[in-house]
N, C-alpha and C positions, 0 to 999 in steps of 0.2 A: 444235278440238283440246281446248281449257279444259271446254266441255260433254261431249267424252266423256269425260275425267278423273273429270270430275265423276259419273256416268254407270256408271263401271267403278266408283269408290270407294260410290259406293250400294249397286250388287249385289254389293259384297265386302262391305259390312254386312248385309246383307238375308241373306248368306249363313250369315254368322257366326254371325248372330241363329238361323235358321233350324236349324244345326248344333246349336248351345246348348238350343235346344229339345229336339231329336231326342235329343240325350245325354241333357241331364235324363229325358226320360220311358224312356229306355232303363236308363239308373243305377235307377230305382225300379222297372220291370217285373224287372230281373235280381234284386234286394237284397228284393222283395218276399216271399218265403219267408226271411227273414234268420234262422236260430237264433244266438243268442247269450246267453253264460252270465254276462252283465258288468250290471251297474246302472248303469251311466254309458256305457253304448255311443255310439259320435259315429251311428251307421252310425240305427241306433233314432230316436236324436234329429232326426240328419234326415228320417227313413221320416213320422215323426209329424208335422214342422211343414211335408212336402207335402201331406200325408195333411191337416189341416187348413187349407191355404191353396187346396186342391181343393174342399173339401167346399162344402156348398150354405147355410153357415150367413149368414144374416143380419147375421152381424156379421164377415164376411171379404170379401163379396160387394162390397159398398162399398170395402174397401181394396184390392182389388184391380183396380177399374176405374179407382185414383185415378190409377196411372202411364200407363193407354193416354188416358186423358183430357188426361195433360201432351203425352203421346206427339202427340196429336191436334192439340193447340193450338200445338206448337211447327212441326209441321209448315205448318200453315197460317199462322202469322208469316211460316216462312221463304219460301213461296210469294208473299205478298203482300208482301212485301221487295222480293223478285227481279220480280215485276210492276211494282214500281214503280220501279224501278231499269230497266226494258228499255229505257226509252225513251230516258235518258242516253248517247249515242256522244260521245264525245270523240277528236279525234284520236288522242289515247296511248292511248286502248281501244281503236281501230280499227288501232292500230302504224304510223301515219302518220308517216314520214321526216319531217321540217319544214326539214334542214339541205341539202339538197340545190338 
């Protein structure tokens, strides 16, 4: 039961994540013809520093791999945790009555 908790709480992340996605690139395909007659537009501001965090620049391309690289590393902690943790059963993990 605890594994599929665990199980369903992932793919309500995996979801989220994926949703967030799906909006972001939808917010900047709709906003991408944006007219606007303002010098300080919020709407501009954002268009530009996707527009920039997309582009192929040499000096974005690095700071953008640095979170799937954490993303990557913390995955594999938490894998090698729980691998090493399988082999511990303990009565009270296995809900072993003792009083009976």
């Amino acid at each position: 039961m605890q594994e599929r908790m665990i199980r369903i709480r992932a793919l309500l992340l995996a979801l989220l994540l994926l949703t967030g996605f799906l909006l972001s690139a939808a917010f900047i395909a709709a906003e991408s013809d944006h007219d606007c007659h303002s010098t300080e537009c919020a709407t501009c501001r954002l268009l530009a520093e996707a527009d920039r965090a997309l582009s192929a620049d040499k000096l974005t391309t690095p700071a953008a791999a640095v979170p799937l690289l954490l993303l990557a590393a913390c995955a594999a902690a938490v894998l090698l945790i729980k691998q090493q943790n399988a082999g511990f059963m303990t009565p009270v993990s296995s809900r072993v009555r003792l009083d009976r």
